[in-house]
C-alpha positions as CSV (number, residue, x, y, z in Angstrom):
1,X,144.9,-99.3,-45.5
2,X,145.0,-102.4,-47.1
3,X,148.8,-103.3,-48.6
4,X,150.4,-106.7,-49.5
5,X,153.6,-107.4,-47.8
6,X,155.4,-110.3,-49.1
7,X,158.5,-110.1,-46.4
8,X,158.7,-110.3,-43.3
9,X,161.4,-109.6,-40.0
10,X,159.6,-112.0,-37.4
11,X,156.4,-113.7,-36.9
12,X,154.1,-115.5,-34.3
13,X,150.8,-116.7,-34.1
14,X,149.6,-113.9,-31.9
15,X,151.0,-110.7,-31.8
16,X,150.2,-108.5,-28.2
17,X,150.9,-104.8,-29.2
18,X,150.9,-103.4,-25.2
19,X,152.4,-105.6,-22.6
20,X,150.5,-104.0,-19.6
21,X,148.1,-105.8,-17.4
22,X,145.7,-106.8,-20.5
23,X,148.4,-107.2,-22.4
24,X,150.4,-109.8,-20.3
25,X,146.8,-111.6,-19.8
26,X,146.1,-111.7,-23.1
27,X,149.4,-113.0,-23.9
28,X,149.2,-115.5,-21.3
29,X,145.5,-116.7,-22.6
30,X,146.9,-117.2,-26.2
31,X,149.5,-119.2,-24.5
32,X,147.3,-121.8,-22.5
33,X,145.2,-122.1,-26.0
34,X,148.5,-123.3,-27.6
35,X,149.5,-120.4,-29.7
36,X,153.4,-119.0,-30.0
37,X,153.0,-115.2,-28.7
38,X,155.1,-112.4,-29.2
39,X,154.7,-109.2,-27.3
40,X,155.6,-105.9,-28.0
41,X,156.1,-102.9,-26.4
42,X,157.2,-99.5,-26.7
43,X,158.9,-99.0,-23.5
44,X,159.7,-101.8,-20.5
45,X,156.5,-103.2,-20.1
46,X,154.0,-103.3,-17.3
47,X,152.5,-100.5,-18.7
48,X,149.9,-98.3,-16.1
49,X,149.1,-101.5,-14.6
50,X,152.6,-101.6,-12.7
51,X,152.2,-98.0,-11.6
52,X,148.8,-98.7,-9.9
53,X,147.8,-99.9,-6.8
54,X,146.8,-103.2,-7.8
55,X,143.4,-103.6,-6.8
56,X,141.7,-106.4,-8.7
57,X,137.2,-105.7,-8.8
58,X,136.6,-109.6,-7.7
59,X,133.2,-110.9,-6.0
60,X,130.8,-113.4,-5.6
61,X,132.5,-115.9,-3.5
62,X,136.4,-115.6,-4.3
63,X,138.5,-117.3,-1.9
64,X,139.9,-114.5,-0.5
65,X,136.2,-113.2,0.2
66,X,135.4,-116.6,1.8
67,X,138.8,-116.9,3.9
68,X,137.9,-113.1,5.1
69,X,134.8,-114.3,6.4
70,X,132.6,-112.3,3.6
71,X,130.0,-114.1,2.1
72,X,128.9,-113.0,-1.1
73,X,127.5,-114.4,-4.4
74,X,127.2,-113.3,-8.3
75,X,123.2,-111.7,-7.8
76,X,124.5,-108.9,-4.9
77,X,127.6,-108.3,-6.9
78,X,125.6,-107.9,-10.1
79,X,123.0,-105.9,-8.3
80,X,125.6,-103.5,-7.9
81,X,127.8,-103.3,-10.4
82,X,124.4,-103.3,-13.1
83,X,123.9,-99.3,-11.2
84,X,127.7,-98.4,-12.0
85,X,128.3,-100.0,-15.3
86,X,125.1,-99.2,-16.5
87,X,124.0,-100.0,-20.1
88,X,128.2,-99.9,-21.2
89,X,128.4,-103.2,-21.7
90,X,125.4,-106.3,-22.3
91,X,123.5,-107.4,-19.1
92,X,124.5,-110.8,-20.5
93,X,128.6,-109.6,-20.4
94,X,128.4,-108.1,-16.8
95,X,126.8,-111.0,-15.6
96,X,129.3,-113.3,-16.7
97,X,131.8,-111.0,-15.5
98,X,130.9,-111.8,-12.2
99,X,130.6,-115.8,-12.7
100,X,133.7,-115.4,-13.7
101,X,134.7,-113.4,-10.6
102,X,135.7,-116.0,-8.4
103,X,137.7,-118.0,-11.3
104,X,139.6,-114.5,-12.1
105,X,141.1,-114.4,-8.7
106,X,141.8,-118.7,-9.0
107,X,144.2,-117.5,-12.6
108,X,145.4,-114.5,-11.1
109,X,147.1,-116.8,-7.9
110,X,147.5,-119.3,-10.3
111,X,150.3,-117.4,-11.6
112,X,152.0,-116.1,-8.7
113,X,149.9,-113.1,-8.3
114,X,150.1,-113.1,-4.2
115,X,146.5,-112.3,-2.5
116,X,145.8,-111.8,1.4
117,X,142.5,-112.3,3.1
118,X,142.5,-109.3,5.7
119,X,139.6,-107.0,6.0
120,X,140.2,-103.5,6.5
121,X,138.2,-102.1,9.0
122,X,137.6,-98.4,8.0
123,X,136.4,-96.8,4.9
124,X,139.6,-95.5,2.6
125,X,140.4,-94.8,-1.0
126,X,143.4,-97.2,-0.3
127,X,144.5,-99.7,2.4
128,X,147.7,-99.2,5.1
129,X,150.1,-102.4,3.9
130,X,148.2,-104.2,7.0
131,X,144.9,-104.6,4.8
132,X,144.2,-106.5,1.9
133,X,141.0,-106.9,1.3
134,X,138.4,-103.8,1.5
135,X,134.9,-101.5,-0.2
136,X,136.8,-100.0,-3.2
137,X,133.6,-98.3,-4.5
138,X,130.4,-96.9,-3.4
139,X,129.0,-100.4,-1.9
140,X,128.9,-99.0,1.3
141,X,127.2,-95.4,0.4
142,X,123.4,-94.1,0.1
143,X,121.3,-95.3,-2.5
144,X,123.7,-98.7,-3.0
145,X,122.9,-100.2,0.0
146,X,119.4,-100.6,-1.2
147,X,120.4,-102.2,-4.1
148,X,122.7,-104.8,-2.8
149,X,124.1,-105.9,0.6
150,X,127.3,-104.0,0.8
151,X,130.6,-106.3,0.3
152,X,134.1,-105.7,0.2
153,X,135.6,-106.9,-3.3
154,X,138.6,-104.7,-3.5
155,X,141.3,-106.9,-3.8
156,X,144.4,-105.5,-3.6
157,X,147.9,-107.6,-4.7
158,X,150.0,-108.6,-1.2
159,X,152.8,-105.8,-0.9
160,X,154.5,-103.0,0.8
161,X,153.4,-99.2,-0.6
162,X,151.1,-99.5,-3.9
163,X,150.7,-102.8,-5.5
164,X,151.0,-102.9,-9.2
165,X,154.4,-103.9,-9.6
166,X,153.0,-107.2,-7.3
167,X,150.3,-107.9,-9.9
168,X,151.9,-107.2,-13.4
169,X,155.2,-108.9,-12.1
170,X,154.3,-112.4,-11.3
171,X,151.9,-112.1,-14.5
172,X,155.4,-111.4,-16.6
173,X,157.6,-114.1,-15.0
174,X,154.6,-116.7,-15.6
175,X,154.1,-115.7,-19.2
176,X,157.9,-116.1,-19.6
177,X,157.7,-119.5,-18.3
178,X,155.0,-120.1,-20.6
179,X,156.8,-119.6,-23.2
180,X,155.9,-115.7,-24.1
181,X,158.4,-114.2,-25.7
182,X,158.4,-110.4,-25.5
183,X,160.2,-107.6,-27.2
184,X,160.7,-104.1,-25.7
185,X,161.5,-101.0,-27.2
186,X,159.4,-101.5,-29.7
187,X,156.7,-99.0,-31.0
188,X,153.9,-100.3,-33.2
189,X,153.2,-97.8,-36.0
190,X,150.8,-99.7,-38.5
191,X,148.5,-102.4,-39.0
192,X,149.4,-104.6,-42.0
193,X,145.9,-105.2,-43.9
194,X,145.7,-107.6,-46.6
195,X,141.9,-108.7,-48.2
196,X,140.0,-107.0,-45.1
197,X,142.3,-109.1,-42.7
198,X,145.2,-107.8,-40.4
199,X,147.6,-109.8,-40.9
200,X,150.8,-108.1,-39.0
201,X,151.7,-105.0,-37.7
202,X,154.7,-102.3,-38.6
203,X,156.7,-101.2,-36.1
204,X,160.4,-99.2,-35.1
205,X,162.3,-101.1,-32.6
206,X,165.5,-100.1,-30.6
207,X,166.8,-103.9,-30.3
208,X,169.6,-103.9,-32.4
209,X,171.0,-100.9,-30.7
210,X,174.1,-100.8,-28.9
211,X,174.0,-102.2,-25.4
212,X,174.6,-98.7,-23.4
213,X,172.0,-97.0,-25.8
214,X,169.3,-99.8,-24.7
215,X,170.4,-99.3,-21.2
216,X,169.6,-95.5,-21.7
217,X,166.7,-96.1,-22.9
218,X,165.7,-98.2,-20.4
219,X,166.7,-96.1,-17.4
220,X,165.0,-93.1,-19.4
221,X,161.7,-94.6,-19.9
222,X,161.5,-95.8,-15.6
223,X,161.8,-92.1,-15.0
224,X,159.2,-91.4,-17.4
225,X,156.7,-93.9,-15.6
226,X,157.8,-93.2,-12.4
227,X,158.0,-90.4,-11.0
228,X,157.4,-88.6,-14.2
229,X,153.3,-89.7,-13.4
230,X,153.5,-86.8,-10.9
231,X,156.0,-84.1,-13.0
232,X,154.6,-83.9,-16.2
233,X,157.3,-81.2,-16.8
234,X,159.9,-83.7,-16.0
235,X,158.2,-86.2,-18.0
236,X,158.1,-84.1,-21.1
237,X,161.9,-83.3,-21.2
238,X,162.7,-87.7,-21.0
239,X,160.3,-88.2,-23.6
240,X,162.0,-85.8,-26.1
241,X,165.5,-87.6,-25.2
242,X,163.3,-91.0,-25.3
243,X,162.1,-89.5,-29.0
244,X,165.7,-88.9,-30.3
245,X,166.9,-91.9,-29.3
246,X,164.2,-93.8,-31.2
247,X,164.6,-92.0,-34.3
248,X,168.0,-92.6,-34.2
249,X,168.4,-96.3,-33.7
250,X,165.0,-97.4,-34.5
251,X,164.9,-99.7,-37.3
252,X,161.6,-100.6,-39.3
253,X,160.2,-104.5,-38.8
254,X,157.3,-106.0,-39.9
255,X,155.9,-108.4,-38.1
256,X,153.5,-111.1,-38.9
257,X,150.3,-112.3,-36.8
258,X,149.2,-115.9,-38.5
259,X,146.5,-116.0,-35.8
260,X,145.5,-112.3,-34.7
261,X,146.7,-109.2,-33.8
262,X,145.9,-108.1,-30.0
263,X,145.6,-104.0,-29.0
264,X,146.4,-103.6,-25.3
265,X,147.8,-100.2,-25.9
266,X,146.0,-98.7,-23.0
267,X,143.8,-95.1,-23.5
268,X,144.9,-91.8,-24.7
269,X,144.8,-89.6,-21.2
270,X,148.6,-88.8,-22.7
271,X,147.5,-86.8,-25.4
272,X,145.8,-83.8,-24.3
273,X,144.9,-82.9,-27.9
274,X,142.9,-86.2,-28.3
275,X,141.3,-85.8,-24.9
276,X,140.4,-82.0,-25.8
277,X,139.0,-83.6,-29.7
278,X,136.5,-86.3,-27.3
279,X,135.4,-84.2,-24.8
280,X,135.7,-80.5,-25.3
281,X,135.1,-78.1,-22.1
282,X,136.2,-80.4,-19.8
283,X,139.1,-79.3,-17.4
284,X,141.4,-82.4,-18.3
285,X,144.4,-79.6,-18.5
286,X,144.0,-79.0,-14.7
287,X,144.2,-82.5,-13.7
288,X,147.1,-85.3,-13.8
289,X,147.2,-87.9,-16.2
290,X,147.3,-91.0,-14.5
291,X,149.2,-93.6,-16.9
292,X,152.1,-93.9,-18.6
293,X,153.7,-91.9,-21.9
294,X,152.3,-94.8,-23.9
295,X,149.4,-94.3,-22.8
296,X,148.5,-91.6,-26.1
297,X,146.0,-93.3,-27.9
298,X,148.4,-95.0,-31.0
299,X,146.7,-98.0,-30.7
300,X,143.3,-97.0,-31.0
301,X,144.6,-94.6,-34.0
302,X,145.6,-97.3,-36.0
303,X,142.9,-99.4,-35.5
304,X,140.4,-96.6,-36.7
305,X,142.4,-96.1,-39.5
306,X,141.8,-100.3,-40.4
307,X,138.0,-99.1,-40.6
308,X,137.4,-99.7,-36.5
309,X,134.7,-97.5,-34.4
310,X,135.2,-96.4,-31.2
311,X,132.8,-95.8,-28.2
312,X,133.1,-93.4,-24.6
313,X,135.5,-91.5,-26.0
314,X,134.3,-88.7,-24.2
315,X,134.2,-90.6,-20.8
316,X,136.7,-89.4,-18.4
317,X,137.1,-90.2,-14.8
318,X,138.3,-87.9,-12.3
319,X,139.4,-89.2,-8.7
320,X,138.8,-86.8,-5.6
321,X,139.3,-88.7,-2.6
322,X,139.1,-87.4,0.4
323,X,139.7,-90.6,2.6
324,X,142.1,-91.3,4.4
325,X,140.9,-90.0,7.4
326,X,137.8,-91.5,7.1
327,X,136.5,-88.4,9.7
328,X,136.4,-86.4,6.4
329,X,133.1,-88.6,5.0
330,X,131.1,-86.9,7.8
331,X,131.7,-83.8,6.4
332,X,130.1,-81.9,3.5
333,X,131.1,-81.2,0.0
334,X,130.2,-77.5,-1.4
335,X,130.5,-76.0,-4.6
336,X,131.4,-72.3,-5.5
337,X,127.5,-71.3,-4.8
338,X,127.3,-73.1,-1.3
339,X,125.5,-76.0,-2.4
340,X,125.8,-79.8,-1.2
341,X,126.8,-81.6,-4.1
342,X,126.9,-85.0,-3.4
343,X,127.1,-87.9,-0.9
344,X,130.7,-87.5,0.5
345,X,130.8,-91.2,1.3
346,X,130.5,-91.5,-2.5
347,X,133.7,-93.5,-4.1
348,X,136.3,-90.5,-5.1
349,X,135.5,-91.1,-9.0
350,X,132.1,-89.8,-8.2
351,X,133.4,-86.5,-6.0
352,X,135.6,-86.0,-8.8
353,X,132.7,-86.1,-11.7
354,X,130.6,-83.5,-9.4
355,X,133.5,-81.4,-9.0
356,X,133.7,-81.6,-12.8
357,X,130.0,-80.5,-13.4
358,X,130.6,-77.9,-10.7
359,X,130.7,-74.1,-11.5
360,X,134.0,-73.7,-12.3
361,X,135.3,-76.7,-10.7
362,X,135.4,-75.3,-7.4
363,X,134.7,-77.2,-5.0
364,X,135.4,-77.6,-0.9
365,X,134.7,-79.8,2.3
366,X,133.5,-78.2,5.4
367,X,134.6,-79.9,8.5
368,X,133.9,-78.1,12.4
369,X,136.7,-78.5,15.5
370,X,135.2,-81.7,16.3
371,X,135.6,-83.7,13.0
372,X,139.2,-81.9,12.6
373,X,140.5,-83.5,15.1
374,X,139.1,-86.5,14.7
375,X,141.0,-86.6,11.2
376,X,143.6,-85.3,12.7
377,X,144.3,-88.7,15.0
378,X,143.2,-91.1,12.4
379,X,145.9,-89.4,9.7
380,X,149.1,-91.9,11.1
381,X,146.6,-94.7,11.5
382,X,144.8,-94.8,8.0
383,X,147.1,-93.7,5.7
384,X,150.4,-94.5,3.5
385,X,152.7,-92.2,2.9
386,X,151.4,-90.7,0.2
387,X,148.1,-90.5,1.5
388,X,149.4,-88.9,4.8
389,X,151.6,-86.4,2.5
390,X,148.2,-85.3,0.7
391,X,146.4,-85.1,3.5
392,X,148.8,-82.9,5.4
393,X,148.8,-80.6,2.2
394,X,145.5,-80.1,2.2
395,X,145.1,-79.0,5.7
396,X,148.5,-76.8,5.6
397,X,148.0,-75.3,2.0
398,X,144.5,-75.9,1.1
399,X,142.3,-74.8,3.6
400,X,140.4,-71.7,5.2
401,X,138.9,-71.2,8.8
402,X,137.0,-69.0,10.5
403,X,135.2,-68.7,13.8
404,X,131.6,-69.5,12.1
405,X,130.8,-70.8,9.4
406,X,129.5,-67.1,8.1
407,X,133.2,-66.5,8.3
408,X,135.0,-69.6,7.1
409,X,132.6,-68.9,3.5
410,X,133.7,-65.3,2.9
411,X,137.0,-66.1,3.5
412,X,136.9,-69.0,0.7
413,X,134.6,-67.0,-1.3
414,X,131.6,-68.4,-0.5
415,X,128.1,-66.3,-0.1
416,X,128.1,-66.9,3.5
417,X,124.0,-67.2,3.7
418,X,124.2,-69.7,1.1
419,X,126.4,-71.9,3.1
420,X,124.5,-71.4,6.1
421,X,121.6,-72.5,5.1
422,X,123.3,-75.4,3.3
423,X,124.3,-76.4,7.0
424,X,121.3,-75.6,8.7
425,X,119.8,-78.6,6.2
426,X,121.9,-81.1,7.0
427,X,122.1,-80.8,10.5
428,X,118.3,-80.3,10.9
429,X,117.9,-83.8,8.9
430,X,120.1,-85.9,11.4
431,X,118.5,-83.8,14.1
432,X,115.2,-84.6,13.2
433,X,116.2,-88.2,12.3
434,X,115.0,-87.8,8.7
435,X,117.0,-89.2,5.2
436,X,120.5,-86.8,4.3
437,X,119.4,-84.8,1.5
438,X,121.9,-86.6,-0.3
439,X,121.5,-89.7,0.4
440,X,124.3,-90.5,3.0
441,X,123.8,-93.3,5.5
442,X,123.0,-92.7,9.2
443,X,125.9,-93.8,10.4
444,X,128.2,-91.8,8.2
445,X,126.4,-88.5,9.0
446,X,127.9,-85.9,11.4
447,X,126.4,-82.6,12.9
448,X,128.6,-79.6,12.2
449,X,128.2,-77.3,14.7
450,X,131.6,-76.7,16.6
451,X,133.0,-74.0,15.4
452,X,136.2,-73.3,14.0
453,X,134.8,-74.4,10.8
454,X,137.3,-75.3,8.0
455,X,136.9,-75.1,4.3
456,X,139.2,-77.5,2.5
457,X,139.7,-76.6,-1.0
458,X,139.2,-79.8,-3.2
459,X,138.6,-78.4,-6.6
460,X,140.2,-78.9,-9.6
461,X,142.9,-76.3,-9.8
462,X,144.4,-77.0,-6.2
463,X,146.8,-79.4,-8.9
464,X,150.1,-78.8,-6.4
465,X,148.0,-78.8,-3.2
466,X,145.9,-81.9,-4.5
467,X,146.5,-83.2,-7.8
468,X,143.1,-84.6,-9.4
469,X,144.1,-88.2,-11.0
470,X,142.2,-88.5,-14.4
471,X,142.1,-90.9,-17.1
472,X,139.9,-92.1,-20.1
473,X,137.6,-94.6,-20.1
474,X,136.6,-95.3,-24.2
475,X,138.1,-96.9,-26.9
476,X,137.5,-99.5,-29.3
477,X,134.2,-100.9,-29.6
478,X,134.7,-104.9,-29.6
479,X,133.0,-107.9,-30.0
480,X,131.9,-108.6,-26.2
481,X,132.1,-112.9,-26.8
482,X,135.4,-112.5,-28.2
483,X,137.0,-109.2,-27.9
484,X,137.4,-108.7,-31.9
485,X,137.5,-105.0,-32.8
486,X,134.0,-104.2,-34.5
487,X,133.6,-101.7,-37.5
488,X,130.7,-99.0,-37.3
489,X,128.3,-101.5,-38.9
490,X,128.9,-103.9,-36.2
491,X,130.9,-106.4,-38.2
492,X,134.6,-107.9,-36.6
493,X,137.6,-106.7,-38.7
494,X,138.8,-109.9,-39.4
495,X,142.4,-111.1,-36.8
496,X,142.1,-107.9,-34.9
497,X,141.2,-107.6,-31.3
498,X,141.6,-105.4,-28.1
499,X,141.2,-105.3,-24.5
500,X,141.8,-103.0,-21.7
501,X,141.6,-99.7,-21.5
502,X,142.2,-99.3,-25.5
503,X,138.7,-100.8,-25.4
504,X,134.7,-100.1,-24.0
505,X,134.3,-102.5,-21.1
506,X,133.2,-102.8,-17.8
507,X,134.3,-99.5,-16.6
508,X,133.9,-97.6,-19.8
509,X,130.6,-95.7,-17.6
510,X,132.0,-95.3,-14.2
511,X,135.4,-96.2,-12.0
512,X,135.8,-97.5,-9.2
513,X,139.1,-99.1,-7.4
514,X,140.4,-102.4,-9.1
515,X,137.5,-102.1,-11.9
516,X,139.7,-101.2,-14.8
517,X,142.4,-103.8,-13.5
518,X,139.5,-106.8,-13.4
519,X,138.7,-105.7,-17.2
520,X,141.9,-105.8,-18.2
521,X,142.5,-109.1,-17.1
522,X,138.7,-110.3,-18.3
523,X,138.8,-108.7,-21.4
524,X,142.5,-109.6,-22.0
525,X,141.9,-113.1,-21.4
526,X,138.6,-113.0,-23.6
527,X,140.6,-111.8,-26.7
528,X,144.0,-114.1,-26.1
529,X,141.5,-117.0,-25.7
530,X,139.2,-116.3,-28.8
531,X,142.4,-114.9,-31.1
532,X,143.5,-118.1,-31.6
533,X,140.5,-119.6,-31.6
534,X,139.1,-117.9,-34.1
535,X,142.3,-117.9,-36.3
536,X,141.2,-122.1,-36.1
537,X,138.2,-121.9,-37.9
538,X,140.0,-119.4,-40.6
């Protein structure tokens, strides 16, 4: 890998190869610390972070929790977050990922991201456009609520429909102020290694093609993010005219990073055959891929090739949520056997890894007349359109019923006296007052015992019914003070570093709403912040 280059097309102190949320915080962080930034990246920017909904993981006292009327502190929010995150990252990081918590949010609306302090009052996967603030994990559920007092820290960026495009925006139009410069169309195919340092990067770029092409290009690669998320078909056929297009008007640069070189290149949930290398067996085929095209791993490619070891790479998390209506967390979750598998008032990431470990990935919730309808009124009041379109779905398309539950199972395939006595459990617990075999609060638990009885069908292969969101959680192991990429023996490659989710960090274990974002922007800033500084004491 190593190679001298004596010429080269551009340079800047810091070179970000990814310009998605911990790219454009990265960038930004190198910027307040003085350095001259360029960013590159392969398509328009904004990466998966503008497709999302924009929740930002924040706690222990931000000013949107205090204007709300929450009061929480760094101890409850590490209480809970230590059970997600596990041993992923140092007690020492996590903890000062939540001191930092409240500072986050202060840099975040510091540069135009827009925040707004109202509470949402029922328990969702993802807030109407009247709530802003809200429980975006399991804070609320069985087993958590012993740990810590339960507080809502999803903060979600102030906008109509889903939010990204609120967070990653303001973020880009601050970093150009700064100074940022940025560079699209470009695709980063090599590190540039000289005496065990990176140095530069090699790249193709599209910028000196004509105007129209670029235009092209441009409206190509919007399709490709968006909708092309949901039709991986459609996505497919623009990335092979996206391909052609870049082989032929790409021209080679080499560009040079005095300072460091930045990853930010997101995961690899876009290359199935790199998801099927990490974690064999698992169903990834009969999910969606939730990211962008450029989210294929390249990043974390070239850096292993540089000597760099990787971590998680076999950690994928799969979302089944089944709220909005929030009816649905009184229900029960059953796999192909007629077994409870979990509490259902359990964040979706969790559903969806117990769906995973399910025989055959079958899985369904069993609701009675009385909890039907109840879901039935809150659909217009809870949801967004695309939550009301899923939910509508799944009760026209996905779903079995029958007069008992005897015959709602053998209808969906269930062995009926399994499922009855998986019933006869839960309701003898609440009637009897004692603890839900799984661990679901009191006040979440409903009886189910008027029939017709529904079985929704929530596993894995109901992909056109209800698609199961899925992407990877491992990467790059890094230094956690500074973000620098580590080798297998622990050592930093010298002016390389990476942050997001083409790194381990705080949600390299488990997911939950706004956690990846929150790392992004911690660990972006982290490695912006200690490139430079670093590149000082070379």
């Amino acid at each position: 890998m190593n190679a001298t280059v004596r010429t080269w097309d551009s340079s800047a102190d810091v070179v970000v190869v990814g310009y998605g949320g911990a790219g454009v915080a990265a960038a930004l962080a190198a910027r307040e610390s003085g350095a001259d930034v360029l960013a590159l990246d392969r398509y328009l920017g904004g990466g998966a972070t503008a497709l999302s909904g924009g929740i930002v993981y924040a706690g222990g006292g931000t000013w949107v929790q205090r204007a709300a009327g929450v009061e929480d502190d760094v101890e409850n929010m590490l209480a809970y977050l230590r059970a997600e995150v596990g041993d992923t990252v140092s007690e020492r990081t996590l903890r000062r990922f939540c001191e930092e918590s409240p500072a986050l949010i202060d840099w975040l609306t510091g540069h135009g991201v827009p925040f707004q302090p109202s509470l949402c009052p029922f328990k969702t996967s993802y807030p109407t456009d009247d709530y802003y603030l809200y429980y975006s994990g399991s804070e609320n559920s069985g087993g958590f609520r012993e740990l810590a007092r339960p507080r809502q820290r999803g903060h979600r960026a102030h906008g109509r429909g889903v939010s990204g495009k609120k967070l990653f925006g303001p973020l880009a139009e601050s970093a150009a102020k700064h100074g940022v410069r940025v560079r699209t169309g470009t695709r980063a195919t090599r590190l540039v290694v000289e005496d065990g340092r990176v140095v530069g990067i090699e790249a193709t770029t599209i910028s000196g093609a004509p105007a129209a092409v670029q235009r092209r290009f441009a409206a190509l690669a919007r399709i490709s993010a968006k909708p092309g998320v949901y039709h991986q078909g459609s996505r497919k056929a623009v990335q092979a005219l996206l391909a052609r297009i870049e082989r032929r008007y790409g021209a080679p640069v080499r560009i040079r990073a005095r300072s460091g070189v930045i990853l930010t290149t997101g995961g690899f949930i876009a290359n199935g055959a790199m998801v099927a290398e990490h974690a064999p067996g698992y169903p990834w085929a009969e999910g969606l891929p939730l990211g962008t095209a450029g989210d294929d791993g390249s990043g974390i490619a070239m850096a292993r090739a540089a000597g760099a070891a990787t971590g998680r790479m076999d950690a994928l998390s799969t979302w089944r949520f089944i709220a909005p209506p929030s009816a649905y967390f009184g229900s029960i979750a059953v796999d192909a056997n007629g077994q409870r598998m979990i509490d259902e008032s359990r964040y979706g990431a969790a559903l969806g890894a117990a769906i995973a470990a399910s025989p055959g990935h079958r899985a369904w919730l069993l609701v009675d007349a009385r909890l039907a309808d109840e879901a039935r009124r809150q659909i217009g009041k809870q949801s967004v359109w695309f939550q009301r379109m899923q939910a509508e779905r799944l009760l026209r398309f996905g779903s079995v019923t029958g007069r008992t539950v005897e015959e709602v199972a053998a209808r969906a395939g269930i062995d009926p006296a399994a499922l009855r006595k998986t019933v006869d459990a839960h309701n003898r617990a609440i009637e009897q007052q004692l603890p839900d075999p799984m661990g679901k609060p009191d006040d979440i638990r409903r009886p189910l015992h008027a029939g017709p009885f529904a079985l929704l069908d929530i596993s894995f292969r109901s992909r056109l019914t209800y698609p199961m969101p899925m992407l990877t959680l491992g990467g790059l192991l890094v230094d956690e003070e500074t973000g620098a990429v580590r080798t297998e023996s622990g050592a930093a490659i010298p002016g390389l570093f990476a942050a997001g989710r083409a790194a381990v960090g705080v949600c390299s274990n488990s997911y939950v709403s706004g956690l990846s974002l929150a790392d992004c922007v911690f660990s972006g800033r982290r490695a912006g912040t200690h490139s430079v500084e670093l590149a000082a004491t070379h």
